[in-house]
N, C-alpha and C positions, 0 to 999 in steps of 0.2 A: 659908438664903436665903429674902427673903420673896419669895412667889408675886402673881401679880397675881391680881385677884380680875374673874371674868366677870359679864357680865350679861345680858341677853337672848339676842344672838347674841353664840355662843363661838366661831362661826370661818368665813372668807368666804373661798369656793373664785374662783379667779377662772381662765376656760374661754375668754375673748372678747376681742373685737378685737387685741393686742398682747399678750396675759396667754395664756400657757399651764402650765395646771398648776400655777399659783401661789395658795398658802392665807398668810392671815393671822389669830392669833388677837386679834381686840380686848377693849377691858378699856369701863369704864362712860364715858370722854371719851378719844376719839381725834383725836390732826391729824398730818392724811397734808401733809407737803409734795412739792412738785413742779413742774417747770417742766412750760408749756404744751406737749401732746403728747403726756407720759409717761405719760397713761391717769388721771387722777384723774375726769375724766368715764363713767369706763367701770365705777370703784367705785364713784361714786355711782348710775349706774344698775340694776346687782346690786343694792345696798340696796335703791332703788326698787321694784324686779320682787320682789325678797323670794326670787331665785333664789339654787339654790347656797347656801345660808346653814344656818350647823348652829345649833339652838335650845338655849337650856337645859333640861337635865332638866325635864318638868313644862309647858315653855312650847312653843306653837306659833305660827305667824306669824298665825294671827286674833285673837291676844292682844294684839297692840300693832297702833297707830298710828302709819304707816310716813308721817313729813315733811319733804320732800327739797325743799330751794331751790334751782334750778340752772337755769341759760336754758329750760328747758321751764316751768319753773314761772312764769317771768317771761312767757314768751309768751302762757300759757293764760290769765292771771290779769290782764294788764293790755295790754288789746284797744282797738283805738281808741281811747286814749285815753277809755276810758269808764268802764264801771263792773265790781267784780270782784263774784263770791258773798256772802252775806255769812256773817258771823262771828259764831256764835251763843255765847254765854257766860252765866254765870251774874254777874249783877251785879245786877238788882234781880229778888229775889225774895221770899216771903213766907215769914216765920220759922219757919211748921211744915213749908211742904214741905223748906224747906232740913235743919230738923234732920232730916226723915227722910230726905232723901238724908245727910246723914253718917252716919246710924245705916246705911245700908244699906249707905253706904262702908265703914265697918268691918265689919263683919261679911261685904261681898264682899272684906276682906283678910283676914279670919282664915280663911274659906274657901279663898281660892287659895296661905293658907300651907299648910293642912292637904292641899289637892290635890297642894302643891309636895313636901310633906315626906312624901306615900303614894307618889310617884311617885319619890321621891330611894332609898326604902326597898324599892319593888319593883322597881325596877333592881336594887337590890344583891343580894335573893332570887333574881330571876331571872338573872343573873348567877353566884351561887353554884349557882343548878340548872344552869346548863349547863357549870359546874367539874365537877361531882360527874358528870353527864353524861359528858365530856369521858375524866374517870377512869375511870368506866365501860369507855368504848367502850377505851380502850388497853388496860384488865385483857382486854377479849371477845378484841382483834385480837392481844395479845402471847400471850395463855395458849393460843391455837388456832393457832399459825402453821403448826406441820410439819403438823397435821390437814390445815387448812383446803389446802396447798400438793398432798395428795396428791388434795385433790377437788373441786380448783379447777371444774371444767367443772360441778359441781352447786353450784356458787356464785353461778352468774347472777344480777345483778343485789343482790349482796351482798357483793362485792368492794371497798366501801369500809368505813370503822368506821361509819359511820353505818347506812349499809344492813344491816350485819351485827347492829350492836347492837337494833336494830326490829323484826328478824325474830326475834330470842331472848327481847324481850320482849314479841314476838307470840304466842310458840310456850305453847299451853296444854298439854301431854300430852309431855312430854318424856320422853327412854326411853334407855337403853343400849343399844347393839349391840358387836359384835364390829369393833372396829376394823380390821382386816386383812378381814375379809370384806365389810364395807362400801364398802372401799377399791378391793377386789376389781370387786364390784357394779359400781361408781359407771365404772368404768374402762371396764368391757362396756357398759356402756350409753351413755355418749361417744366410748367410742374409735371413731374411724372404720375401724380396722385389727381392731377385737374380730371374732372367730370364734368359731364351734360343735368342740368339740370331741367324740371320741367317749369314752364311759363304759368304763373297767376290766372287765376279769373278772372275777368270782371263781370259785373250783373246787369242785370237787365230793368233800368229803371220805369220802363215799359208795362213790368208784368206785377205792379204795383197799382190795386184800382181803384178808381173813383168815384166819389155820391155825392150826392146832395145833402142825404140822408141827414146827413149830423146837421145841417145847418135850419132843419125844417123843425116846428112843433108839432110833436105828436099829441093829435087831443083827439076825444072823444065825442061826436055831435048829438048823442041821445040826451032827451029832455023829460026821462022819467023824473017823478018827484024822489027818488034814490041817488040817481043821476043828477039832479040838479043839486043835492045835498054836498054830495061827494068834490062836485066840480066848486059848490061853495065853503067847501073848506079844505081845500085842493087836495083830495087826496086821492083821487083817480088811481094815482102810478100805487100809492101806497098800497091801496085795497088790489089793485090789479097783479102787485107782486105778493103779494099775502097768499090773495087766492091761486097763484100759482105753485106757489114756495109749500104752501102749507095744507094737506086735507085729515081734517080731523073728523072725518062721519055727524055732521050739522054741530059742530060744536065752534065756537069763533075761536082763533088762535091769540088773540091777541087779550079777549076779554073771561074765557072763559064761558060763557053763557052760550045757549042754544040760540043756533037764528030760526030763523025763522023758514016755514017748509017752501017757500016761492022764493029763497034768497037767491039760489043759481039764476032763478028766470029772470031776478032782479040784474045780479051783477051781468049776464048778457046784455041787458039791454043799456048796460053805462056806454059797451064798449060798440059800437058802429062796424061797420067790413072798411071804410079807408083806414080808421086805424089798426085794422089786424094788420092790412096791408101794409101800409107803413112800416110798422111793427117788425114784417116779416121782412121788410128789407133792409132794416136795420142788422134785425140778426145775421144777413147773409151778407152785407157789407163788410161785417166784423170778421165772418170767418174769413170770407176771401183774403182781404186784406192782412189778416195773420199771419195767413195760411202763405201770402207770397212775400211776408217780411221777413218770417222765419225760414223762408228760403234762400233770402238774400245773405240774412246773416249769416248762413251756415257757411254758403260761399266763399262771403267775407274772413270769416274762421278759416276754413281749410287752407287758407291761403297763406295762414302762421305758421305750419306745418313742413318740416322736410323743404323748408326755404333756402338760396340761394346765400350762402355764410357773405359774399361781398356786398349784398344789399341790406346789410342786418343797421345799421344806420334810417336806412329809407322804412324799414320795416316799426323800426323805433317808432318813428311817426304817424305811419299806419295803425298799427294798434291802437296809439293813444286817439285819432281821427275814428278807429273801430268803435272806440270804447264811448265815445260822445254819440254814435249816433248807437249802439244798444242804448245808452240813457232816454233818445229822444223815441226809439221805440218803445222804451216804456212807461214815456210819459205818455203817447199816441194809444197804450194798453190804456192808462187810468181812465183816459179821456172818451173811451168807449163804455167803460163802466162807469162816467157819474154820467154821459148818455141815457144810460137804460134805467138808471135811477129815478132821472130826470127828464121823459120822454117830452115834456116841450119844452127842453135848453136847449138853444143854440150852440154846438162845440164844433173848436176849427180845430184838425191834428195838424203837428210839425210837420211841415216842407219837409222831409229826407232827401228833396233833389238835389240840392245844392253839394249837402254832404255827399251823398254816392255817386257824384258828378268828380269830386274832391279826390274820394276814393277809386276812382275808375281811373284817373286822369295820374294817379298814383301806380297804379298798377302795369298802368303802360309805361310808367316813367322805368320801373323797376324788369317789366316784361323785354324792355330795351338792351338791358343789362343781362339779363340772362342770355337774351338772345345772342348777343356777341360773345359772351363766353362761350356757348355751345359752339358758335362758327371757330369760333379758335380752336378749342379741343376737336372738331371735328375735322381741322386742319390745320394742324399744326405744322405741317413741312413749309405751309404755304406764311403762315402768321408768325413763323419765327424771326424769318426775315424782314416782314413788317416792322415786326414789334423791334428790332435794332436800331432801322431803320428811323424810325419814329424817335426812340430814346435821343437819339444824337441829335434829331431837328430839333426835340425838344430842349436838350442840355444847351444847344446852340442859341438858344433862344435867349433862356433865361441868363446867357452869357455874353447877349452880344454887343455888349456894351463896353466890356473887356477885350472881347478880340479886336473891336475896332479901333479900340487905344492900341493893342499891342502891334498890328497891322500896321496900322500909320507909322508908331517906332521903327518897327522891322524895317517900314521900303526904307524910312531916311538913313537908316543907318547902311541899308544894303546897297543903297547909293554908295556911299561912302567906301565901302567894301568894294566894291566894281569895277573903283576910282583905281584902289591903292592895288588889286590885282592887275590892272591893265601895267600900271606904272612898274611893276614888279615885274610883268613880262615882260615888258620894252626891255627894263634893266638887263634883265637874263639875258635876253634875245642879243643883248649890246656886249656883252660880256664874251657868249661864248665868240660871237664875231670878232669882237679884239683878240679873244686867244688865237684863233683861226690867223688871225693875221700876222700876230706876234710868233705865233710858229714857223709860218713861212718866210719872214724875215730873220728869226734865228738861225733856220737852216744854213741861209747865204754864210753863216760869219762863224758856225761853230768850228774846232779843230783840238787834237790832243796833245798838241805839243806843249803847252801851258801848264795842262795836270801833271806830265813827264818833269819840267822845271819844274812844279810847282813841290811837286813830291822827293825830286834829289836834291832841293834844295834846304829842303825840312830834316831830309836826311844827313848834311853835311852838316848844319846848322846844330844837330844832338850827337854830332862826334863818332855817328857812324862810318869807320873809312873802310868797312872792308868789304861792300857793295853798295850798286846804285843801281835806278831802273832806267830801263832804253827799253823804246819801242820796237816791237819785232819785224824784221825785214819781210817786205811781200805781205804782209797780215797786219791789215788798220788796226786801231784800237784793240793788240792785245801786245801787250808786256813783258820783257824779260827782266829776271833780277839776277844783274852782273857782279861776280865777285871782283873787286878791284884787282887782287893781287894777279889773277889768273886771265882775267879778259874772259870766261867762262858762266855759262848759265850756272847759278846756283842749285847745289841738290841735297844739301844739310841744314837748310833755316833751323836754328832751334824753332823751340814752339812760342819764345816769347818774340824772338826777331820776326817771325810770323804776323804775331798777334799785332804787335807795331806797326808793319807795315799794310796791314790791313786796316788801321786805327787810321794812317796818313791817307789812306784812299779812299776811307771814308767820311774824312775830314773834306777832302778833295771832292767828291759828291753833293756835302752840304753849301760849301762853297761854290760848286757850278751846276753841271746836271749831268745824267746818264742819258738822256734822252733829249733830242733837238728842241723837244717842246716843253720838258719838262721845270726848267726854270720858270716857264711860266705861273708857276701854280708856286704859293706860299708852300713853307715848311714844316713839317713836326717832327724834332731830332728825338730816339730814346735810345739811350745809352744803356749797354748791360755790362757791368761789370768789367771793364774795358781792358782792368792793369794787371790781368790774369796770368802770369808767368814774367814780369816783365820786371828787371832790375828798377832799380833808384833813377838813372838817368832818364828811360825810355818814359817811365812814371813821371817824372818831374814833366816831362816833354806833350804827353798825354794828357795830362794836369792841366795847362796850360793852353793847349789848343782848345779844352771842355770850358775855359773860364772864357775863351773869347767869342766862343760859340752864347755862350750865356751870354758876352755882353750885347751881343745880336739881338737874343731874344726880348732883352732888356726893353721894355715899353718907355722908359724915360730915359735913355740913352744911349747916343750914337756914335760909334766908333768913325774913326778919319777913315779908316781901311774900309768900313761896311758900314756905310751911309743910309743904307736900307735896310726895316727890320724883317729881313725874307724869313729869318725863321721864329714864327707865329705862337712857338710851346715846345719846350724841353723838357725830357725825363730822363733823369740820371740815376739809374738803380746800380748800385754796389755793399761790398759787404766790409771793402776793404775799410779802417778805422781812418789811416793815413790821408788816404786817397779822398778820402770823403771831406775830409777836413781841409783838407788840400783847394778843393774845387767850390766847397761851401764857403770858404773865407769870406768876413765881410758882407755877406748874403741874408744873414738873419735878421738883419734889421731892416730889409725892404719887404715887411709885413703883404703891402698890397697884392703884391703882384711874385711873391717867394712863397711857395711851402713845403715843407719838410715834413715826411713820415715815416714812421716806423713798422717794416712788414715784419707782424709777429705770428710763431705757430703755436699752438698749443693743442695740444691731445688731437692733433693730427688735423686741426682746422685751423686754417691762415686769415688774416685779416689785415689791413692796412690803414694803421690810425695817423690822424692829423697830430700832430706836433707842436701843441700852442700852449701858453701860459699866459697869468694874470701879468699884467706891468706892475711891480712891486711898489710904486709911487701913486698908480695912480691904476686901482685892481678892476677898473670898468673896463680897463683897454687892452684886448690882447696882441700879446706878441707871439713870433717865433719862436720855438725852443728846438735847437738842433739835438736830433735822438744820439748824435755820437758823446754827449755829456753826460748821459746816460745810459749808454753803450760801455760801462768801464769793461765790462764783463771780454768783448767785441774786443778792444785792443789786445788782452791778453791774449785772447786766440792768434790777434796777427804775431803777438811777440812770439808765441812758439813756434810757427808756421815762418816768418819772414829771413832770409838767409843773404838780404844786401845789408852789409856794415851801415850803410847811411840810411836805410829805415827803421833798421834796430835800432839805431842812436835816438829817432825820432818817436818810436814808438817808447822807448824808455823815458824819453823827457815827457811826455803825455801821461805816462802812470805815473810818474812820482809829482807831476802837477795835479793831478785830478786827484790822485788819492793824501800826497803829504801836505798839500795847501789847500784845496778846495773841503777834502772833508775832515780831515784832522785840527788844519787849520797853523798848520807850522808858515815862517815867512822861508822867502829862497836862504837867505843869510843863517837863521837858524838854523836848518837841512848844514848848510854849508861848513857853521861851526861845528855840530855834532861829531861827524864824520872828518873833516880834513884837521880838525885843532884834537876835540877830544879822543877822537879813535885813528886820531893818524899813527898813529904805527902799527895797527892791524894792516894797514895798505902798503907797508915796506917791507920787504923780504932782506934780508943778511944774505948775502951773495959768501961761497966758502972762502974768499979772501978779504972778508970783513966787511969791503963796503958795502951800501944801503940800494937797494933794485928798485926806485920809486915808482915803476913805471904802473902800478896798481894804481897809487895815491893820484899820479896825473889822471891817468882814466878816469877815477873818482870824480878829479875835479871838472874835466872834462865834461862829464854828464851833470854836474851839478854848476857850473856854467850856463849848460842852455839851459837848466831849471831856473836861472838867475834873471834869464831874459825876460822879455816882455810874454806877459801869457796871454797872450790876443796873435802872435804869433812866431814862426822861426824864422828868425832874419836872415841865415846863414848857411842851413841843416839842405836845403833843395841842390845852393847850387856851388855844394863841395862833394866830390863821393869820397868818403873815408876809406880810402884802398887801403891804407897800410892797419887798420882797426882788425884786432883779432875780435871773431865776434864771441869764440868761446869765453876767452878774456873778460869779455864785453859782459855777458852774462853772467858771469861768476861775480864780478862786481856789483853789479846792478842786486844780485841776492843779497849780496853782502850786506848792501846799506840797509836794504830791509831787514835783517837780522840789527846791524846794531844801532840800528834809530829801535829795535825795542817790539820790528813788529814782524817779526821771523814765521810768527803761525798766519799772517796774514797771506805772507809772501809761499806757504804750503799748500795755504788752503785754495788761492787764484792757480795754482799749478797742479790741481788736485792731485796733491803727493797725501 
């Protein structure tokens, strides 16, 4: 599908009076239709102000020359009846300044191509930098989520991708830390609920004691014949725990029967003083050592207690490491009681140093951990900033592998970028200096006397003989309008002779310039409503100069008179049906660069819609649709309102084309038979001396003539004014044929009778 192709301004917001939040894109020649009301005054005001209007790449609004003909322009410009500014052009100049203003004109074109064409290409750079950008920040914010989620509160102020991504490729010294300790940190030093906790013990593998004890035999050296019995059937320990364990008043515990009255004196004498000794160091071995394991262990316990909630991992370990050596303390228990059992076995207890070396070495690990939570809770003003500080070395870190791809991208491209800026200031720099200079050589060769021809000439040429403009004596550039008959300033301009000759001087503006320097700078013409009290003639004349201005504007073609397309974008808003049709002819089929819309209101909000339809052959492709073909509504209002014989004529052949061949579907010749064959003598009057008054039926045919014609346009209707056409005449027929073609309620209902 072809695209329309833009040109200066690519698109017009419209924010005021009736217009809310309504954009329109225009293309290089626009006509806005629309009935009085609808806001067509309010677009061309926007254009005016140069508000709200998006530019094309490359172009700003001090780049063109913004000229809008609309009742302001008419009031400013033609005062009392007097004289307006005048209108400085190029028309007699001398043959070297002229060639060096063209030499300077082209070359301030090849410059504003080359500004257009650095400015078309560092958009698209810088555009691709903020892609590449863009990719950037989602790799920063996706590949950090869970981090960034556990330390959010040292994230301030970098809680979006942007803020995030700025700060990573702020950060010079980027560093790893321990993720969970970090997290830790960051936690104490935000949370409002962080506390000091208190620090582990460790024990004292020191106050653990030692003997030989276990490893020695405990025996007995007496050599009674009791003693030798005992030792020969080893039961020394046996009888020696017996006798202890058990006192039955001489009775044996084990057999029942009496011993004997010298048994005590016996069993002393099994037992020797090295083995009490022994003996008694056995027992005191046992307590000590107990007595400082169960101290250890208690320790070791309190220390699962009222613990630090972020070491509960380290603690895991702890316990289960606790819980092996309570085992080996009470295997170190057994092994003291098959000792005593067994006073000459050798027994070695468990090593616990290894383990509560394990366990100690734990406790610092975890005493570490405390301790730096407490410093943070105990200063947190100080560790908040830390802890930010830290988060971003870190995020840096585990990033930096990305930023250093995205780094290397950035310089090349910002190379690139640097390139196409410097070249874009040259351009600029070259540009305004051409103007600068092309000013100064316009000034030499400007003068008014050209615009004076150019405007009585325009004048003579549309059959106005009964004034012309001359410059005023003693006062440059301003104007009298002289009535021919009288040689006298004129002081009755109707309001359309007015309007005219303000239309011709503003014709005469797009044409040259107001301003010495002003030609310098392309055009944007918008036309308001232009043919506002103005007969058939003055219309036709207006018409005309608006189609040549359009062919200006034409991107693919070049008039012999205006070899250059100085003006850039046209806007032609009006309401009239005629006028519109007039200026549109032949327009709607240059799709590209033509678009036509329709400014509608409704419950008191305006809007302004594009104008397009499918191509009926081929429904992928759109074309133009000119709103005045669906505008039927629009001409009836001009029929009632219009009071020149030659646009009634025209606006009549428009209804009875649109409504009896486009939607009914009758051909011209059918209309023609109806009326002039079968109801021709409704259209003859009997005059009181018999003969027949055709002059009805001619009218008749008359308007059904130009219905006969080509309906693409009026060959004839522009450049004849029907002065001798009564228009009331005129109307009474035109009802007529509605009536007896059959459609009399149609012809009631468009004239809401």
């Amino acid at each position: 599908m072809t695209n329309k192709l833009t040109s200066a301004i690519t698109e017009v917001s419209l924010n005021q009076a009736t217009f809310h939040n309504k954009t329109f894109a225009p293309s290089y020649i626009n006509f806005l239709f629309g009935n009085n009301g609808c806001g067509k005054s309010t677009v061309a005001k926007v254009l005016k102000d140069k508000i709200d209007l998006t530019w094309d790449i490359g172009c700003t609004a001090d780049d063109y020359l913004m000229l809008v003909y609309n009742e302001e322009f008419i009031k400013n410009n033609i005062a009392s009846y007097g004289g307006m500014p005048g209108v400085f052009t190029i028309s007699e100049q001398n043959a070297q300044t002229q060639k060096e203003i063209e030499d300077a004109t082209a070359e301030l074109g090849t410059a504003q191509k080359t500004f257009a064409e650095a400015s078309l290409n560092l958009a698209e750079k810088e555009t691709l930098l903020n892609k590449q950008y863009d990719a950037f920040q989602t790799i920063c914010w996706e590949n950090t989520k869970d981090f960034r989620k556990s330390v959010d509160a040292a994230l301030v102020g970098k809680k979006t991708k942007d803020g995030l991504s700025k700060a990573l490729l702020s950060e010079a010294t980027p560093k790893m830390y321990d993720e969970a300790s970090l997290i830790s940190i960051c936690e104490a030093a935000f949370s409002k609920d962080a506390t000091t906790y208190p620090e582990l013990y460790t024990v004292d593998i020191t106050t653990i004691p030692n003997s030989t004890i276990l490893t020695k035999k405990i025996m007995s050296s007496s050599d009674s014949p009791f003693s030798t019995f005992m030792k020969a059937i080893n039961a020394t320990d046996w009888v020696r725990q017996g006798h202890e364990d058990f006192h039955t008043d001489g009775i044996c515990p084990y057999c029942q029967r009496e011993l004997p009255e010298n048994f005590e004196e016996e069993i002393a004498y099994c037992f020797d003083k090295e083995y009490e000794s022994d003996l008694a160091t056995l027992k005191s071995f046992k307590n000590s050592y107990i007595s400082a394991i169960n101290k250890i262990e208690n320790t070791l316990k309190t220390n699962l207690q009222n613990a630090y909630p972020k070491i509960k991992t380290e603690l895991t370990a702890y316990s289960k490491l606790l819980d092996v050596f309570k085992t080996n303390v009470e295997l170190n228990t057994r092994r003291f009681d098959e000792k005593f059992s067994q006073l000459d076995s050798i027994i070695e207890l468990e090593d616990l140093t290894e383990i509560i070396t394990e366990l100690n070495n734990m406790i610092l690990t975890m005493n570490s951990k405390i301790q730096k939570n407490n410093e943070v809770v105990n200063d947190k003003s100080k560790m908040q900033p830390q802890c930010k500080s830290d988060v971003i070395k870190h995020l840096a870190f585990i990033l930096s592998d990305e930023i250093q791809k995205y780094r290397n991208s950035r310089s090349a491209l910002q190379k690139e970028i640097d390139t196409l800026t410097l070249e874009k200031s040259k351009a600029d720099d070259k540009i305004k200096s051409l103007r600068r200079h092309l000013s100064d050589l316009r000034k030499q060769i400007v003068n008014t006397s050209a615009a004076v021809e150019g405007i009585n000439t325009l004048l003579t040429d549309t059959g106005f003989q009964g004034f012309f403009i001359r410059e005023k004596e003693d006062i440059p550039n301003v104007y009298e309008v002289i009535r021919t008959g009288t040689g006298k300033v004129a002081e009755n301009l109707s309001e359309g002779e007015r309007n005219f000759i303000a239309f011709l001087y503003f014709h005469q503006l797009v044409l040259g310039s107001l301003e010495a320097d002003s030609d310098v700078k392309d055009k944007i013409v918008v036309i308001d409503d232009p043919v506002s009290s103005m007969d058939s003639s003055t219309l036709f004349v207006v018409g005309a100069l608006v189609r040549d201005m359009i062919a200006i504007c034409n991107p693919d073609y070049i008039t012999k008179e205006h070899p250059k397309d100085y003006i850039k974008q046209i806007f032609i808003l009006t309401h009239n049906a005629f006028f519109h049709q007039e200026v549109t002819y032949n327009q709607a089929q240059h799709y590209r660069f033509v678009s036509f819309f329709e400014i509608v209101k409704l419950d008191n909000n305006s809007d302004v819609i594009l104008c397009t339809q499918s191509n009926r052959e081929t429904p992928s492709i759109k074309e133009n649709r000119n709103p005045i073909q669906n505008s039927y509504a629009a001409l009836w209002d001009t029929y009632k309102e219009v009071s020149s014989p030659n646009t009634l004529v025209n606006v009549i052949r428009q209804i009875l084309d649109y409504y009896f061949l486009q939607l009914c579907g009758y051909s011209g010749i059918d209309i023609k038979d109806i009326i002039l064959k079968n109801h021709r003598d409704d259209f003859i009057t009997i005059l009181p001396d018999g003969t027949e008054d055709c002059s009805d039926l001619h009218m008749a045919a008359s308007l059904l003539q130009y219905l006969c014609t080509s309906n693409d346009r009026i060959s004839d209707g522009l450049n004849f004014i029907h002065a001798s056409v009564d228009t009331d005449s005129c109307r009474r027929i035109f009802e007529n044929i509605f009536r007896h073609m059959g459609q009399g309620q149609h012809f009631d209902m468009m004239m809401k009778r």
